[in-house]
Kinemage of the C-alpha trace (Angstrom):
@kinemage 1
@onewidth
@group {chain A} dominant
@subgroup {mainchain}
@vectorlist {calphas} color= white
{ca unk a 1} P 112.457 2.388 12.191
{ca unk a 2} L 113.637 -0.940 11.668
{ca unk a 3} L 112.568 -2.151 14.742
{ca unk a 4} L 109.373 -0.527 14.164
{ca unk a 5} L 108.864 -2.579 10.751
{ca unk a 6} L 110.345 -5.763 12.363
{ca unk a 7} L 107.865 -5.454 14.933
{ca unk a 8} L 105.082 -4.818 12.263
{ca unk a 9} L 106.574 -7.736 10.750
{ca unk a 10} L 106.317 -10.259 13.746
{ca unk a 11} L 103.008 -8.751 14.343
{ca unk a 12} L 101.544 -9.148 11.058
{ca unk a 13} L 102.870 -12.918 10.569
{ca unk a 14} L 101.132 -13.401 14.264
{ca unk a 15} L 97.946 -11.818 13.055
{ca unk a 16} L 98.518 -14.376 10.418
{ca unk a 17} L 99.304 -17.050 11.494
{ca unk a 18} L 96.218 -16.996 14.363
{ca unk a 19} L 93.918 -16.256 11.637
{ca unk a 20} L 94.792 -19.058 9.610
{ca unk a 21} L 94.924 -21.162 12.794
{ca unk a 22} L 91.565 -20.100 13.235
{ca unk a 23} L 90.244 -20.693 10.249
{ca unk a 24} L 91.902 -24.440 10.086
{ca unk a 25} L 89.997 -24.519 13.589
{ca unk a 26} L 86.364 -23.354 12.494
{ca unk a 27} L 86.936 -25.704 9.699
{ca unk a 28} L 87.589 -29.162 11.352
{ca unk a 29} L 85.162 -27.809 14.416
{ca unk a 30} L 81.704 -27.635 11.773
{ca unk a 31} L 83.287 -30.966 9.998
{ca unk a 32} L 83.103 -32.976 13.784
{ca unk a 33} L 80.066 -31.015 14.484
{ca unk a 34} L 78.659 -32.495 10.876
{ca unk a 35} L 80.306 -36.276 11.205
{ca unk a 36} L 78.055 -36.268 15.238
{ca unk a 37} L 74.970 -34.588 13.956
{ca unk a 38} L 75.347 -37.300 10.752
{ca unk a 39} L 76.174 -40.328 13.296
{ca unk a 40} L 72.915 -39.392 15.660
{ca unk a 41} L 70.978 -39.316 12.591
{ca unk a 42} L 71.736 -43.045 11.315
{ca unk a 43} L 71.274 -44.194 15.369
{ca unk a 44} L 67.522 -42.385 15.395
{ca unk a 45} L 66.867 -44.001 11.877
{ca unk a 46} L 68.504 -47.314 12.983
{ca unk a 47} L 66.256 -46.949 16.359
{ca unk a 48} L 63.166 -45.828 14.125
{ca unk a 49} L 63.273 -48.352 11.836
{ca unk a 50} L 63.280 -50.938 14.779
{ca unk a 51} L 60.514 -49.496 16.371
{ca unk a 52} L 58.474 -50.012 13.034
{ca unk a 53} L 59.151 -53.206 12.394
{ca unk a 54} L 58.491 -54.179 16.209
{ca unk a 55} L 54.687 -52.783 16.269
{ca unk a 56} L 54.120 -55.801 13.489
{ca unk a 57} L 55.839 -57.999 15.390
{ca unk a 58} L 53.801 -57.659 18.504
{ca unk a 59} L 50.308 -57.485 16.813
{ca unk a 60} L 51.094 -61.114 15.037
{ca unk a 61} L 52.542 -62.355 17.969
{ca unk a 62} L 48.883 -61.109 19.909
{ca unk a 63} L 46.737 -62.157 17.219
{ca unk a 64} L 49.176 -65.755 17.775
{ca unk a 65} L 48.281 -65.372 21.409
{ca unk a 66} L 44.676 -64.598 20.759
{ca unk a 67} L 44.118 -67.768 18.121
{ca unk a 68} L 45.787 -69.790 20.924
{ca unk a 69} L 43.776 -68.937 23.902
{ca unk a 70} L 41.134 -69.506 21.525
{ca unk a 71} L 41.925 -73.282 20.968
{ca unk a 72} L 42.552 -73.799 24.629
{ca unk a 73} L 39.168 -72.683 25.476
{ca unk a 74} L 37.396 -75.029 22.872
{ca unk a 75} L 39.171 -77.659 24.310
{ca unk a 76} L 38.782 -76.560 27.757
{ca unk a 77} L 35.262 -76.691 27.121
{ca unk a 78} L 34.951 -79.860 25.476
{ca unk a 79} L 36.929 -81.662 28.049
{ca unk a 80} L 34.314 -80.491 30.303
{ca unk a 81} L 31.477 -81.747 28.269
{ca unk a 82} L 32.917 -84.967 27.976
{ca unk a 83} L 33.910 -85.309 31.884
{ca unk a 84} L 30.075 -84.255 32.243
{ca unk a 85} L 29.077 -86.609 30.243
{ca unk a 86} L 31.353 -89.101 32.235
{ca unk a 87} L 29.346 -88.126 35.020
{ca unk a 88} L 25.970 -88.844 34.004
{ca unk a 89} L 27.313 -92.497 32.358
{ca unk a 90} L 28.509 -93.324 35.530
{ca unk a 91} L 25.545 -92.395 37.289
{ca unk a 92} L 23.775 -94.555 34.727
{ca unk a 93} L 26.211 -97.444 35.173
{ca unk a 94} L 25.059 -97.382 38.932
{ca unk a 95} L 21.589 -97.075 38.396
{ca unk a 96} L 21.395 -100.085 36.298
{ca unk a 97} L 23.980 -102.207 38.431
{ca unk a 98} L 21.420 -101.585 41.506
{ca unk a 99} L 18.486 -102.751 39.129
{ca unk a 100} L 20.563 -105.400 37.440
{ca unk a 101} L 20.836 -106.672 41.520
{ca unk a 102} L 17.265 -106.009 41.651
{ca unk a 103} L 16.435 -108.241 39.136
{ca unk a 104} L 18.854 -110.959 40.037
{ca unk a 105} L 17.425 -110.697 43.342
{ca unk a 106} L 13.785 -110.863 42.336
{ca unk a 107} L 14.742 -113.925 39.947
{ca unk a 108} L 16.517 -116.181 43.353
{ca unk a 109} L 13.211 -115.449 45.488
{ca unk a 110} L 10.552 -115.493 42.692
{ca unk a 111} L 9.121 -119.084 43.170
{ca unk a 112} L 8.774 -121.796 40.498
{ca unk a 113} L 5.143 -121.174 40.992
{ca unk a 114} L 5.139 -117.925 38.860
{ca unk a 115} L 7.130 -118.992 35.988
{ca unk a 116} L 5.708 -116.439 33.957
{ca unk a 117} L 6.610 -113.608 36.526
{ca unk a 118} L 10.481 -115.217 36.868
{ca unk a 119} L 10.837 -115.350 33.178
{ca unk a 120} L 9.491 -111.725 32.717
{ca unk a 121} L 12.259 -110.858 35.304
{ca unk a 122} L 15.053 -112.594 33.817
{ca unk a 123} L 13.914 -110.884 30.318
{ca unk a 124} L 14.509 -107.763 31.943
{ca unk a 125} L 17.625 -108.710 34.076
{ca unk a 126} L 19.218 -109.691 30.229
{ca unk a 127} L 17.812 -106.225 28.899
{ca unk a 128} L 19.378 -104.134 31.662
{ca unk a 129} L 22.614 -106.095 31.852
{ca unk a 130} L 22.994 -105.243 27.878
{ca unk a 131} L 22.042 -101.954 28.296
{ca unk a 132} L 24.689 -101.799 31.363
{ca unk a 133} L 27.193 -103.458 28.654
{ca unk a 134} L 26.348 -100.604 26.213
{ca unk a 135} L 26.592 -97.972 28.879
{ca unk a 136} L 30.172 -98.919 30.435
{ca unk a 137} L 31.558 -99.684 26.335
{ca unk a 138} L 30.254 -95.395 26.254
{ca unk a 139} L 31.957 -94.884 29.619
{ca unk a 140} L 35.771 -96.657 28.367
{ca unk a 141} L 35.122 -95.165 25.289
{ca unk a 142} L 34.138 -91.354 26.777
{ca unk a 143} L 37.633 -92.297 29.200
{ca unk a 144} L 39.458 -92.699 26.376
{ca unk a 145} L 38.344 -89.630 24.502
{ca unk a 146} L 38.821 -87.581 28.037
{ca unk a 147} L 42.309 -88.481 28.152
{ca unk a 148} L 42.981 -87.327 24.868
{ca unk a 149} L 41.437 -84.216 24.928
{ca unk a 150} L 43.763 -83.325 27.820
{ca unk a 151} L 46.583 -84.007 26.613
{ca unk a 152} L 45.766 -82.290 23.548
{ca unk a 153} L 44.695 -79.053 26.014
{ca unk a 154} L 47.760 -79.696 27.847
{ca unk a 155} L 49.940 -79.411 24.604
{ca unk a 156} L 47.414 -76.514 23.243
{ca unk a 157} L 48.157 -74.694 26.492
{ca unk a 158} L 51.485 -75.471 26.230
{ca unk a 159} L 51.848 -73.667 22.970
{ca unk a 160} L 49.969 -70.285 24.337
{ca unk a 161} L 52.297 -70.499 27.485
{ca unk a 162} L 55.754 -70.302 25.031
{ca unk a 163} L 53.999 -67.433 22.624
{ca unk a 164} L 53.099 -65.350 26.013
{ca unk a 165} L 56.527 -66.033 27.046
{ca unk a 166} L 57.565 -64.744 23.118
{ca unk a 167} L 55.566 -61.719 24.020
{ca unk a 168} L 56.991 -60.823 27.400
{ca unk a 169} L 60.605 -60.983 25.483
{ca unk a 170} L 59.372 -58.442 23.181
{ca unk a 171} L 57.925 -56.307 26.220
{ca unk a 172} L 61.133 -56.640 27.770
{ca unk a 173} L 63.364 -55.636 24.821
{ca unk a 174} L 61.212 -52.505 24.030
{ca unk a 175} L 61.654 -51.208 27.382
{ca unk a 176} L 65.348 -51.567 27.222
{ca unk a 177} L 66.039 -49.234 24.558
């Protein structure tokens, strides 16, 4: 009988002992189970909270991009007036340089018979060589204004180029995660 109650003995302190191992066990197992549930809740709120303040991010950084290729397009535009109008004072330069030749021409052969007629011609050989004046001062000055309107396009476009670039960085880091 002794060994019977010894045995009860061992028995019971091994029912006890795996019961309290057991509970020691479902205690630290819903504890690491809590701490990873806890830890993948801060990483989705962390991740959340990046992903909100991103969609503002991009939409200023389009509207930027948008405002931009607006101002390179004005000035796109107004280089081309002024390189039309370049055109057409150049073609009015020429016009009057052939006349101006013209005239000069007509006041070597006129004869000093028709002093009238050679005076009338060197009135209008002074007209069209002021008016030629007038048109190349326009032409320098319409050079001038051409050059600076591309370099201000070229610095304009310059400027959309690095906020595109800004965007595609974005793109790039929302696809990553």
């Amino acid at each position: 009988m002794l060994m019977r109650i010894r045995a009860l003995l061992v028995l019971a302190v091994c029912v006890a002992g795996a019961s309290s191992f057991a509970d020691a066990r479902q205690a630290t197992a819903p504890a690491s189970v809590l701490d990873a549930l806890l830890a993948e809740v801060r990483s989705l709120r962390v991740a959340m909270e990046q992903m909100a303040s991103a969609g503002p991010r991009v939409q200023l950084a389009l509207g930027r991009l948008q405002l931009q290729e607006q101002r390179v397009n004005t000035l796109v535009r107004r280089l081309e007036s002024i390189r039309a109008q370049i055109t057409e004072m150049e073609r009015m330069r020429d016009t009057l340089l052939q006349r101006n030749q013209q005239f000069d021409a007509a006041v070597r052969d006129e004869t000093s018979s028709d002093e009238r007629r050679r005076k009338d011609f060197e009135q209008a050989a002074v007209q069209h060589k002021r008016e030629l004046a007038r048109v190349v001062a326009d032409l320098q000055r319409l050079n001038t204004e051409e050059a600076s309107a591309a370099a201000e396009a070229a610095t304009e476009q310059g400027r959309w180029t690095e906020i595109n670039q800004r965007l595609e960085e974005l793109e790039r880091a929302l696809t990553r995660r």
